[in-house]
C-alpha positions as CSV (number, residue, x, y, z in Angstrom):
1,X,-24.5,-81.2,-12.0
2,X,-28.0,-79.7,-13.0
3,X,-30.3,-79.1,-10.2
4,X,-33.7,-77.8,-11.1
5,X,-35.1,-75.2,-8.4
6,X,-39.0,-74.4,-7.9
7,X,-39.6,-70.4,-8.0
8,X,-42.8,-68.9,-7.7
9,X,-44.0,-66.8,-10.1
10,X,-43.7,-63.3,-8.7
11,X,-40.2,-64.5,-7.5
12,X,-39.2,-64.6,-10.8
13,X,-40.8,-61.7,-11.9
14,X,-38.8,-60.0,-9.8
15,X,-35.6,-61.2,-10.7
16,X,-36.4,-60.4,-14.5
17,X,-36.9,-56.8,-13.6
18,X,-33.2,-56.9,-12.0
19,X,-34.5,-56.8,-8.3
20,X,-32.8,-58.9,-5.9
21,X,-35.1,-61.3,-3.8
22,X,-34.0,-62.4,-0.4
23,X,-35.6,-65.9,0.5
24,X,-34.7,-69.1,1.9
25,X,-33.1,-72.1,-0.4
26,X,-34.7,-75.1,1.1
27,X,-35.1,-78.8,0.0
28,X,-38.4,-80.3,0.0
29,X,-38.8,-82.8,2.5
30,X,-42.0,-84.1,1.0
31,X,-40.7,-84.1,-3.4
32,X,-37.5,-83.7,-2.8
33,X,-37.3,-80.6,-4.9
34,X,-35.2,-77.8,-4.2
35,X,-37.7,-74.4,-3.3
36,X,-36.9,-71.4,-3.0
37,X,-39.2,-68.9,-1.0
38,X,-39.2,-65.3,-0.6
39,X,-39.1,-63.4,2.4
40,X,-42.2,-61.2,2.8
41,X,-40.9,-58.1,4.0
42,X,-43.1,-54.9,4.1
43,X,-41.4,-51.5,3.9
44,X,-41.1,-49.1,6.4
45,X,-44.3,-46.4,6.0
46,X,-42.8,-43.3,8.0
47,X,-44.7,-40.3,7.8
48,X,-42.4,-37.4,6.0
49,X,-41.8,-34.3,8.9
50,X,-43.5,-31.3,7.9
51,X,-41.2,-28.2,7.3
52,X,-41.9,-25.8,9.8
53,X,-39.2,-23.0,8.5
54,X,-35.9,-22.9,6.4
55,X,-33.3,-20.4,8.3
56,X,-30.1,-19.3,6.9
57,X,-28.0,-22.3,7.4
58,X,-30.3,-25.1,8.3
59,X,-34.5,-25.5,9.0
60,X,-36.8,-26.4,12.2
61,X,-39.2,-29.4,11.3
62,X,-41.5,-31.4,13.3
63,X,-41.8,-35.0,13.2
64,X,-44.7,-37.2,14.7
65,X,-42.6,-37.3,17.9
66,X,-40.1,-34.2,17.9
67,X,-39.4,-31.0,16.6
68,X,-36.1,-31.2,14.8
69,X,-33.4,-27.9,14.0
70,X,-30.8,-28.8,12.4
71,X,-27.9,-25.9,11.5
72,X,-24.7,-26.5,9.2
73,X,-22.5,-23.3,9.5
74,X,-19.1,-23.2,7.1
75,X,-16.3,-22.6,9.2
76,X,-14.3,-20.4,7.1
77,X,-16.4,-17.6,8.2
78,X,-14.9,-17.7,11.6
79,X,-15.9,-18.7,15.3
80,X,-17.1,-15.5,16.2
81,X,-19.4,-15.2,13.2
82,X,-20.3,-18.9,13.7
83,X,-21.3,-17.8,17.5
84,X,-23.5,-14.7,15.9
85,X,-25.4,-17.0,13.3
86,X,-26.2,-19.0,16.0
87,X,-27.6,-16.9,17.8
88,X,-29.2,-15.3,15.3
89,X,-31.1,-18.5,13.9
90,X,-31.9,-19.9,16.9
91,X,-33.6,-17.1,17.9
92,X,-35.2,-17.1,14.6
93,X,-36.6,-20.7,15.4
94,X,-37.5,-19.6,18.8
95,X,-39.8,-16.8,17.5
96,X,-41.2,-19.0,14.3
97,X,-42.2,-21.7,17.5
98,X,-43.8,-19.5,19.8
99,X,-45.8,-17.9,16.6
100,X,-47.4,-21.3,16.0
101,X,-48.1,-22.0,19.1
102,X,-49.9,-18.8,19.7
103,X,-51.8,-19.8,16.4
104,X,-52.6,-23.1,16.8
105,X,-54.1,-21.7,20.6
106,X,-56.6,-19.2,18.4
């Protein structure tokens, strides 16, 4: 059985290009025709965080709502180096903070 389906133009511009197009496969109540129409979702527009500082193992950024710090230590160096590199960045990201906040004040 052959069933001829109505595509809009862009829908099948789309496929061409090897995209895949959600949409909805419907029958038309008024020709009878099957239709097929495309969902018209919008991507996401998110602002990219701004890089505040790299540290050793990780990097403090700030995003539109939070400042982020994220730190990723190998454990084969041991806990109680893992405990000092902590330290030691954090306080690094401490320091970088207050510095731009004492600049931003000025």
């Amino acid at each position: 059985m052959k069933k001829y389906i109505q595509i809009e133009e862009e829908v099948l511009v789309r496929l061409v290009e090897g995209k895949y197009v959600e949409g909805s496969l419907h029958r038309d109540e008024w020709t009878g025709q099957l239709t097929f129409r495309a969902y018209n979702r919008q991507s996401r527009k998110r602002k990219k965080d701004k890089l505040i500082r790299y540290l050793e193992h990780g990097w403090v950024k700030e995003s539109t709502k939070n400042l982020k710090y994220f730190e990723s230590i190998p454990k084969k160096i041991g806990m109680a180096s893992v405990i000092s590199v902590l330290e030691r960045d954090t306080k690094v990201a401490r320091e970088t903070l207050i510095d731009r906040e004492l600049i931003n004040r000025v």
